[in-house]
C-alpha positions as CSV (number, residue, x, y, z in Angstrom):
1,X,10.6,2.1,17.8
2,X,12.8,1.9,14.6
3,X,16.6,1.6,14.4
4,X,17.1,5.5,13.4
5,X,15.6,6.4,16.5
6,X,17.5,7.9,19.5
7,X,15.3,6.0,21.8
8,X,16.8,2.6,20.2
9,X,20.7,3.7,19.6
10,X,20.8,5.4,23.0
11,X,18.8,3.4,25.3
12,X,17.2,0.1,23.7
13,X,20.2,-1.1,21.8
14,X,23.3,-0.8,24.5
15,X,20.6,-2.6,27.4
16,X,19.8,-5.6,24.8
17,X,23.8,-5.8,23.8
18,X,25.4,-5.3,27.3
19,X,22.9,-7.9,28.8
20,X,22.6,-10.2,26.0
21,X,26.7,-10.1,26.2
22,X,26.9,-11.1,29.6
23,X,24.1,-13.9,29.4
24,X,25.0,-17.5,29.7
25,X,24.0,-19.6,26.3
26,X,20.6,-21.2,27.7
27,X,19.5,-17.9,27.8
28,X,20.3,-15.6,25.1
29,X,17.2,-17.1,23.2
30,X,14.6,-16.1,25.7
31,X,16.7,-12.8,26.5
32,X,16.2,-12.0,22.7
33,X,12.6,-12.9,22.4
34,X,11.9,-10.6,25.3
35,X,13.7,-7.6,24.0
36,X,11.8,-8.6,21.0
37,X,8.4,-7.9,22.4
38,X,9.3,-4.9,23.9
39,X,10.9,-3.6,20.8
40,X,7.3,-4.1,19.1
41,X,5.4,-3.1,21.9
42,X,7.1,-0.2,21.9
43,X,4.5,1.5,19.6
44,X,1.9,-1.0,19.8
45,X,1.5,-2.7,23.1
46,X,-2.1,-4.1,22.3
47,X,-0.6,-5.6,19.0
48,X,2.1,-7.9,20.2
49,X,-0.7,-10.1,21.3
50,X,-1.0,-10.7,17.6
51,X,2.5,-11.9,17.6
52,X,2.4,-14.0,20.2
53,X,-0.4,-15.1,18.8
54,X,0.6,-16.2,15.7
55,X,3.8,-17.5,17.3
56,X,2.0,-20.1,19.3
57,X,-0.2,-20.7,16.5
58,X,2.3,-21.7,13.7
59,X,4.7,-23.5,16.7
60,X,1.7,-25.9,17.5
61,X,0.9,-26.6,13.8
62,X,4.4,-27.2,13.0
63,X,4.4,-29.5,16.4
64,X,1.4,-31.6,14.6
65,X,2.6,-31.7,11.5
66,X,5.7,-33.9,13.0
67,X,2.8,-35.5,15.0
68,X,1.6,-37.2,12.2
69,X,4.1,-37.7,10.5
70,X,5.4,-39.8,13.4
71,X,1.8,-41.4,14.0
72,X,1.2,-44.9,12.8
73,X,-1.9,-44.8,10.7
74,X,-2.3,-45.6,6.8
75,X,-0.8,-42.9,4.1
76,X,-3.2,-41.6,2.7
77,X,-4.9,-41.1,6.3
78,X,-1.7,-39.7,7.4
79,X,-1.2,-37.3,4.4
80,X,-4.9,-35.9,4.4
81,X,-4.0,-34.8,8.3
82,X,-1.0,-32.8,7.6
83,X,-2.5,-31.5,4.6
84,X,-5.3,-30.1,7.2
85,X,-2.8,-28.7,9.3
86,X,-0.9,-26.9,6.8
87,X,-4.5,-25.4,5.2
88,X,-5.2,-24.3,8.9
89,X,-1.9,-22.8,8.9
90,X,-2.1,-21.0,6.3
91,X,-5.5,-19.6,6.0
92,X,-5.1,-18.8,9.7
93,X,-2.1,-16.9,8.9
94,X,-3.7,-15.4,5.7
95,X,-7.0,-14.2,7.6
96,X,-5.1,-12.6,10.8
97,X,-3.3,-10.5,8.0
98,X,-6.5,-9.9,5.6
99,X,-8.1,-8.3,8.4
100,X,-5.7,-6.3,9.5
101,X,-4.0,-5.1,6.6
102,X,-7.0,-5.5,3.8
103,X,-10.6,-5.8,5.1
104,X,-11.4,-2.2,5.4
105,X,-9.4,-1.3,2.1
106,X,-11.7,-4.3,0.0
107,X,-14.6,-2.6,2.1
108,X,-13.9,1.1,1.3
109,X,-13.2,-0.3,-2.6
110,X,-17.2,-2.2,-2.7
111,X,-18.6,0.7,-0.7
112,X,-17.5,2.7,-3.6
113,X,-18.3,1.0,-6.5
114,X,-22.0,0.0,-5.8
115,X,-22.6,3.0,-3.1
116,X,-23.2,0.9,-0.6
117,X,-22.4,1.7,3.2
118,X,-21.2,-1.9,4.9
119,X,-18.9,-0.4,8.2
120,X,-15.4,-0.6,8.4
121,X,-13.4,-2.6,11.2
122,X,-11.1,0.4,11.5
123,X,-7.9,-1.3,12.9
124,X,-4.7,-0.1,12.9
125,X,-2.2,-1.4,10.4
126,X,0.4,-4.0,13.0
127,X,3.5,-2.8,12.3
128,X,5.6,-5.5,9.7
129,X,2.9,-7.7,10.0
130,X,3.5,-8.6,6.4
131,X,6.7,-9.8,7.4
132,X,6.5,-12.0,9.7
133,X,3.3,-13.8,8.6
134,X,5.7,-14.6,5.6
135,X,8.2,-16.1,8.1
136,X,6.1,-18.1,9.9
137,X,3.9,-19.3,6.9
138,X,6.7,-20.3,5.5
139,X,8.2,-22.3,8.3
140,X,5.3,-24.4,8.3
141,X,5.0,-25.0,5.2
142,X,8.8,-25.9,5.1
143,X,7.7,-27.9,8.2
144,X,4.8,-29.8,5.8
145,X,7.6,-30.3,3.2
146,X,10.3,-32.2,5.6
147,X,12.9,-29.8,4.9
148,X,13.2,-28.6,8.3
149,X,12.5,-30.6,11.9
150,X,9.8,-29.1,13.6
151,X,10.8,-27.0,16.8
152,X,10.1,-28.1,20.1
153,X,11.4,-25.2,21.9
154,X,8.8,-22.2,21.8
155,X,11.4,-20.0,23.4
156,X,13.9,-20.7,20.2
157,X,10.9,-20.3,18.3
158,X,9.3,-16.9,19.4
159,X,12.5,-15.5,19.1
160,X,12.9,-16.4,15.4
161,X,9.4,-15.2,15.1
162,X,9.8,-12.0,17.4
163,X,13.7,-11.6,16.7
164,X,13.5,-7.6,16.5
165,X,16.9,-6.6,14.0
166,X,14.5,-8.0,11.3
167,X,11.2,-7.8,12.2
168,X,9.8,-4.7,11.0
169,X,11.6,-4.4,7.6
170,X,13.1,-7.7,7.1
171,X,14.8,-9.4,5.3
172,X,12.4,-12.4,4.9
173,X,14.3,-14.9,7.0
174,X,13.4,-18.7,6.6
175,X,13.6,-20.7,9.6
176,X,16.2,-23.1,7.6
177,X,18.7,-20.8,7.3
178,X,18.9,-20.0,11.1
179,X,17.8,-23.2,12.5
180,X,21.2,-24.6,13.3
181,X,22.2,-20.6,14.6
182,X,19.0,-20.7,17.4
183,X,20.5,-24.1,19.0
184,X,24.3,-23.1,18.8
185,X,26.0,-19.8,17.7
186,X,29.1,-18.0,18.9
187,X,30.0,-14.4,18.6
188,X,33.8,-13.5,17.9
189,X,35.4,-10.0,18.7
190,X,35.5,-9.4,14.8
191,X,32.3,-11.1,13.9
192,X,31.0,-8.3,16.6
193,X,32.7,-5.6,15.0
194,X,31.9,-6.2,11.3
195,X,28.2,-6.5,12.8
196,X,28.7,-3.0,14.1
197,X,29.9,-1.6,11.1
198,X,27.6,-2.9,9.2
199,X,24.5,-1.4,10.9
200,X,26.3,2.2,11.2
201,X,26.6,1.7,7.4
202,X,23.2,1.1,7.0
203,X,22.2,4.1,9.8
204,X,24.1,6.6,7.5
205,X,22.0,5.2,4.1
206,X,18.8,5.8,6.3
207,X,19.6,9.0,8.4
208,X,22.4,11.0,5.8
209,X,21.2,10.0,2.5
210,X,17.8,8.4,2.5
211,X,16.2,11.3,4.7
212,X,18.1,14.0,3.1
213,X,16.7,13.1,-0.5
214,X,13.6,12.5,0.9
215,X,12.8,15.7,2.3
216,X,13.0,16.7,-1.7
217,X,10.5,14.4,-2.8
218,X,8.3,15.2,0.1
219,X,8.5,18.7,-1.0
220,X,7.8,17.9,-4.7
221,X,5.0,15.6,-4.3
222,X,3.3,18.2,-2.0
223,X,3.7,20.8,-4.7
224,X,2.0,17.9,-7.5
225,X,-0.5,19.4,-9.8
226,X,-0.1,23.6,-8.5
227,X,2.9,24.7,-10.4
228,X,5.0,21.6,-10.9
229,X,6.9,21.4,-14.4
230,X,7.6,18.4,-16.3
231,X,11.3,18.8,-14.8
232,X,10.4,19.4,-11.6
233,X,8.5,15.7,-11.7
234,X,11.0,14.0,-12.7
235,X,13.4,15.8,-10.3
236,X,10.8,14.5,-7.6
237,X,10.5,10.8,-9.2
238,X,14.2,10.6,-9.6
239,X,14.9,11.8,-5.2
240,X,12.0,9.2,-4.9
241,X,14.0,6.2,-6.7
242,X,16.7,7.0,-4.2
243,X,14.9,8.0,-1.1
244,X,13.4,4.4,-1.2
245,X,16.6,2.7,-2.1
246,X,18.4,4.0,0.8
247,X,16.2,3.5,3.1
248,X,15.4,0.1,2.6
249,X,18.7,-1.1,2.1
250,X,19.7,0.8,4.7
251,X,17.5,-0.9,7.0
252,X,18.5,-4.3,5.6
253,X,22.0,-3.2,6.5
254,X,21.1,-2.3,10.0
255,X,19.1,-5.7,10.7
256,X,22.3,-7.9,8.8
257,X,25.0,-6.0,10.7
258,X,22.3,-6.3,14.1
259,X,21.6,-10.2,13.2
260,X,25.7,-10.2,13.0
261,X,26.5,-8.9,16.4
262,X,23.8,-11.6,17.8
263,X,25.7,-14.7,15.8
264,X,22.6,-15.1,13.0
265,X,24.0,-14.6,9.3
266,X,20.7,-12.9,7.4
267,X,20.4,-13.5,3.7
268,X,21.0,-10.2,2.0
269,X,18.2,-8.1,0.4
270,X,19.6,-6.0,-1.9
271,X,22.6,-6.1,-4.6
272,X,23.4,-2.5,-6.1
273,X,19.6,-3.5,-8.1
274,X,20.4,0.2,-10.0
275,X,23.0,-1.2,-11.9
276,X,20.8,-3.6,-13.5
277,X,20.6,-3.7,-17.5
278,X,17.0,-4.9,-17.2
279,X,13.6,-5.5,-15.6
280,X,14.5,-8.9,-15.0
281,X,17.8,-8.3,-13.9
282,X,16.6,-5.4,-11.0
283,X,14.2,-8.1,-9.7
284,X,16.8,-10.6,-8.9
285,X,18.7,-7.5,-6.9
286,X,15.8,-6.0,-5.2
287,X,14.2,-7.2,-2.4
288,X,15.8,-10.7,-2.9
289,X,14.2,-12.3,0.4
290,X,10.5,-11.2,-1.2
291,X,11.2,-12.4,-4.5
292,X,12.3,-15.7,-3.5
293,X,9.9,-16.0,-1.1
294,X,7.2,-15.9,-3.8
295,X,9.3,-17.9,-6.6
296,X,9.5,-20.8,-4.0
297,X,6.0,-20.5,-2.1
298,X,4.0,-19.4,-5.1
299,X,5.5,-19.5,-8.4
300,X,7.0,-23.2,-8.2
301,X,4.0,-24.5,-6.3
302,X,1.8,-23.2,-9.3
303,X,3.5,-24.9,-12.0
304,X,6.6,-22.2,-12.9
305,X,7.9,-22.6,-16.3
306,X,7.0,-26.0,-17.0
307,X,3.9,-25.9,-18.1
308,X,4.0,-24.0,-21.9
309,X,4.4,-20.3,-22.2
310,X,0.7,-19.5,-21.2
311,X,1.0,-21.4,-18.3
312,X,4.1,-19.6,-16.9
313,X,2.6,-15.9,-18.0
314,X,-0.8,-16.8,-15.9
315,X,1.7,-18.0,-12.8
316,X,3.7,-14.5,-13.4
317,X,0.3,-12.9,-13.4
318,X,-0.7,-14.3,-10.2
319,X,2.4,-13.4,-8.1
320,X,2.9,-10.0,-9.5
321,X,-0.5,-9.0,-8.3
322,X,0.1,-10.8,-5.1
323,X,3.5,-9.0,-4.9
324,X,2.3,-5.3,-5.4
325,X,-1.2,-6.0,-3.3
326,X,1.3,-7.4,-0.3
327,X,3.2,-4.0,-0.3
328,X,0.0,-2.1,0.6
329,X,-3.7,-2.1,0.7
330,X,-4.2,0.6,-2.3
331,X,-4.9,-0.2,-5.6
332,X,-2.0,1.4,-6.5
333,X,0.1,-0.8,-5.2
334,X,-2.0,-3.9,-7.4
335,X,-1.0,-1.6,-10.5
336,X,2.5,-1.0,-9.3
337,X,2.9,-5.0,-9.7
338,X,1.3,-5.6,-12.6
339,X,3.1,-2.7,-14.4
340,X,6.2,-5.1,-13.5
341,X,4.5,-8.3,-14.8
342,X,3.7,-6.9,-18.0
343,X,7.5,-5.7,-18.3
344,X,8.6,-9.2,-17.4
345,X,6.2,-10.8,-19.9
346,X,7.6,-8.6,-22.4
347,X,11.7,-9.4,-21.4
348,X,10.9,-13.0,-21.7
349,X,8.8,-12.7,-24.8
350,X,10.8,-10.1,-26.7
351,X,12.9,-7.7,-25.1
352,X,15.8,-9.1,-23.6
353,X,16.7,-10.5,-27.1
354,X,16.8,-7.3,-28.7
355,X,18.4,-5.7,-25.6
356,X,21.1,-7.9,-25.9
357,X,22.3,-5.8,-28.7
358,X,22.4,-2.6,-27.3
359,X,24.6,-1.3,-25.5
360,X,25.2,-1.2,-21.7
361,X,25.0,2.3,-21.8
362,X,21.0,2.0,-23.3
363,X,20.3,-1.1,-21.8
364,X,20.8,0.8,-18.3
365,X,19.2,4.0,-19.6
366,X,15.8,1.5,-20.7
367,X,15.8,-0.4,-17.3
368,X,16.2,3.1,-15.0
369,X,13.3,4.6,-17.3
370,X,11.0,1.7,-16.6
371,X,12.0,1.7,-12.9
372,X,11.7,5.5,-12.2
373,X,8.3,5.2,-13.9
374,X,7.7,2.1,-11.4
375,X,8.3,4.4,-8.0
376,X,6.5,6.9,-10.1
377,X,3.0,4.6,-9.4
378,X,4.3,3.3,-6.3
379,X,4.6,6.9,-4.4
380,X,1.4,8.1,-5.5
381,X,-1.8,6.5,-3.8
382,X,-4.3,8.7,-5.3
383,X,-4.9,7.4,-8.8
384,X,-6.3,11.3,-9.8
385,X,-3.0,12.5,-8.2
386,X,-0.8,9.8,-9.7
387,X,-2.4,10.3,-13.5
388,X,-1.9,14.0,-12.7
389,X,1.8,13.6,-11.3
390,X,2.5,11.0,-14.8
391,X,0.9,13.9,-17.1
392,X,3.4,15.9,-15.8
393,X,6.6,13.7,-15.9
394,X,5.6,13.2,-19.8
395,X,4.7,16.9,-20.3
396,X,1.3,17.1,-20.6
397,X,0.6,18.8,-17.6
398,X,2.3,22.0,-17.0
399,X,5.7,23.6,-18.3
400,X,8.8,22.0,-19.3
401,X,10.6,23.4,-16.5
402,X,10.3,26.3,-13.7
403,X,12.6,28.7,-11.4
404,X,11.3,26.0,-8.6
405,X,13.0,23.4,-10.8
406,X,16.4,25.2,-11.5
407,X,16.5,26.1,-7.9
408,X,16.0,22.0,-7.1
409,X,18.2,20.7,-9.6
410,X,21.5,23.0,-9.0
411,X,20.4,22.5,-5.1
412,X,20.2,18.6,-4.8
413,X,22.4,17.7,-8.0
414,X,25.9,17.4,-6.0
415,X,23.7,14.7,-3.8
416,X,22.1,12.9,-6.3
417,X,25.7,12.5,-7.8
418,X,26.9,11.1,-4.4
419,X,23.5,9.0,-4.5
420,X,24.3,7.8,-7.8
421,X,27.6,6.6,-6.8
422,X,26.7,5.1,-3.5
423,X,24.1,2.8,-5.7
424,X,27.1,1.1,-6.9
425,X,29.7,-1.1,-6.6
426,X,32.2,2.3,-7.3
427,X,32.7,2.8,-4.0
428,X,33.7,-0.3,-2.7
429,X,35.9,-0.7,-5.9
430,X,37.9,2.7,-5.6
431,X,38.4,1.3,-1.7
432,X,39.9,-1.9,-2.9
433,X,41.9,-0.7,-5.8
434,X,43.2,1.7,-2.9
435,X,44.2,-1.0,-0.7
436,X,46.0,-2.9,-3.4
437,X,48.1,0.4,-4.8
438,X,48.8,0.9,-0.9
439,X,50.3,-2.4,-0.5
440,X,52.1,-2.7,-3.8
441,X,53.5,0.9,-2.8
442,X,56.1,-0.9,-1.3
443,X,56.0,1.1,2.1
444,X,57.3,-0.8,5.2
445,X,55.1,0.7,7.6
446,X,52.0,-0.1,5.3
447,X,53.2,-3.9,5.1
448,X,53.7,-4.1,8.6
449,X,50.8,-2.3,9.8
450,X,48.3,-2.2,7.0
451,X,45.7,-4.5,8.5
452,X,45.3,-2.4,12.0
453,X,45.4,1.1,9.5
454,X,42.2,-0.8,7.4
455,X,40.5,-0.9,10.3
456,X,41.8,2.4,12.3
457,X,40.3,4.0,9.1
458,X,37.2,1.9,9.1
459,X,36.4,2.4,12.7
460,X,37.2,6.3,12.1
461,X,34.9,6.3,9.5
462,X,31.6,4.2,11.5
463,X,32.1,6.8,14.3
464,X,32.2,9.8,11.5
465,X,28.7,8.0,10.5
466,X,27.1,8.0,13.6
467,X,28.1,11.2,15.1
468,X,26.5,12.9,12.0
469,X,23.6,10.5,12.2
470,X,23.3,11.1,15.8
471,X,23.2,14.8,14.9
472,X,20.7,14.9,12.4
473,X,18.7,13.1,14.7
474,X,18.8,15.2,17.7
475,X,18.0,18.0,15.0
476,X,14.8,16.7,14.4
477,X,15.3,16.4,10.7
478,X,12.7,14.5,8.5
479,X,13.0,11.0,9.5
480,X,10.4,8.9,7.5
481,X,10.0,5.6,7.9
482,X,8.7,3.9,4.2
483,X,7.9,0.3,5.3
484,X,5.9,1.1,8.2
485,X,2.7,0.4,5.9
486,X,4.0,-3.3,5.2
């Protein structure tokens, strides 16, 4: 089940609201961590035993970490136990998702380079297993640290595990930023609503503009190496670069406006990372959650920056390729990040002085080359069709352009416009400068009423949202859904 579903905003989402509304306070945890499970087992009934699994797992190593903490017994005694725990905890966590997600990829890879024939496990990918291993690693680990109290409620806990507005597309959300929220939260009438709008925000990214675009790429990629021109590739790479971004973010919308309506305050995941002026700059705007996730887990726990310059590259080395091989088992993926780690190393090194001097026009023009080259690798499993697809895009392969191309272009261009402009902080600019003219207009019934028109006009606007949404999914239209693989 995912959130642009009609299954979920039909049936699944007004049951868990209406009773979770009505529920005293002792039991809105356990009310959660129910729906929670039956959101997941939705599509995989035999794989929420993994869950739970894990859930009880990292909630009785957490529990013994504060065991010995507590325990009387000499330091270095006590130390070497909750060092054991944490390395159980973590290679536990790290084996449940190596076989699940990697073992028959590494397998395939051997089988291929020395011809041997060693059998495959061939399991099912659970779905955002890659998630919330990441949660739950790093609540122990937070646990090992003493920044956070270990939980002695495994309710509270499998519903921060389990908790379904963010489970299968995240954001990554630490345990220490809703610990105080699981024990006591409150849910106003406005709170409620800006939850609500929120998530139909994020349905419309997903359902109007994300699937729309999509269905372009789909169509392009499918055409890749019969007929496709250099202009049609990048036509495809470019719907690509936006298919992803707004229906990630869209998804990150849905889960903080969802998370909202519940009383939990997610982190947010993305900040308008197409406007960046650099590499370096997208990655602190993409996929915020991940990246700190692996700058605090990883990249500080091996050394970060304060070891010399080699030192620092080698730690960048070792998250990238952990970054792209935890967004899928394909080498592809492994590239993907280490195409960014090289353009990081080079920033740091060189770049981002010179780019400095250009101006914002280029410096945007160099960062949406490298990133549109980035999806480019990160579409395209098959290395002989992704070489074949990045001949193309540079003209090596095929024509310049094609009547398939024109047609695409003049078809798609007044979207991409829209896309371009919804990537932005424009939007939400234009709505504020709006505001402000309204209410320096002067007009009596706009000072007297203007608050109660914002949000006549803002309600008007969610229910525009979902109605279409609603629509284009009862139409069947292409409704992808990117992160299932993660």
């Amino acid at each position: 089940m995912v959130f642009s579903s009609l299954v979920f905003l039909c049936a699944f989402f007004p049951v868990v609201v209406g009773i979770y509304a009505i529920c005293p306070l002792k039991y809105k945890n356990f009310w959660l961590m129910l729906s929670s499970f039956f959101f997941y087992a939705w599509g995989e009934p035999v794989y929420v035993f993994i869950m739970i699994f894990s859930t009880v797992f990292d909630y009785i190593n957490g529990r013994l970490l504060e065991y010995f903490d507590l325990k009387e017994m000499e330091a270095v005694s006590k130390e070497n136990c909750r060092k054991a725990v944490l390395f159980i905890s973590v290679f536990g966590n790290l084996a449940i998702l190596f076989v699940f997600k990697y073992f028959d990829f590494l397998i395939t890879s051997w089988n291929q380079a020395t011809s041997s024939e060693l059998g495959l496990l061939h399991l099912a990918l659970p779905i955002g297993i890659s998630f919330y291993t990441f949660q739950t690693m790093s609540y122990t680990i937070d646990v090992y640290k003493k920044e956070v109290k270990a939980q002695h409620n495994l309710i509270a806990f499998g519903m921060y595990v389990s908790m379904f507005p963010q489970l299968i597309a995240g954001p990554i959300v630490r345990y220490r930023l809703v610990e105080s929220e699981m024990r006591n939260r409150t849910v106003t009438v406005e709170q409620w609503v800006h939850g609500m709008r929120r998530f139909l925000i994020g349905l419309g990214k997903k359902v109007l503009f994300a699937n729309q675009i999509g269905a372009l790429w789909d169509d392009i990629s499918g055409t890749a190496g019969s007929g496709l021109s250099m202009a049609g590739a990048w036509i495809g790479a470019i719907a690509f670069t936006f298919q992803i971004y707004f229906d990630f973010s869209g998804y990150s919308d849905m889960a903080i406006g969802l998370g909202e309506m519940f009383g939990f305050h997610f982190p947010e995941n993305f900040l308008h990372p197409y406007e960046a002026e650099s590499i370096t700059e997208f990655w602190r705007k993409w996929h915020i959650t991940l990246s700190g996730w692996f700058r605090d887990y990883v990249y500080i726990p091996l050394g970060g920056n304060r070891s010399g310059i080699i030192r620092q590259i080698f730690n960048l080395f070792i998250v990238w390729f952990l970054t792209g091989f935890w967004h899928g088992a394909s080498w592809n993926f492994v590239l993907w990040g280490l195409y960014y780690f090289v353009l990081l190393v080079l920033e740091k090194l060189f770049l981002l002085k010179e780019t400095e001097r250009w101006r914002r026009l280029f410096r945007h023009l160099y960062a949406k080359f490298f990133i549109i080259v980035g999806w480019t690798i990160f579409a395209n499993e098959d290395f002989s069709q992704l070489e074949s697809y990045l001949k193309t895009m540079f003209g090596v392969n095929g024509e310049l352009f094609n009547s398939e191309a024109v047609y695409q272009f003049r078809t798609y261009l007044p979207l991409m416009v829209i896309l371009a402009l919804a990537s932005t902080r424009i939007p939400g600019f234009l709505y504020n400068k709006g505001k402000d003219l309204l209410k320096k207009s002067g007009w009596k019934f706009i000072l007297e009423h203007g608050e109660k028109l914002e949000n006549g006009v803002c309600g008007a606007a969610t229910v525009v949202i979902l109605v279409l949404s609603l629509g284009m999914l009862i139409s069947g239209s292409y409704n992808p859904f990117l992160y299932f693989r993660f």
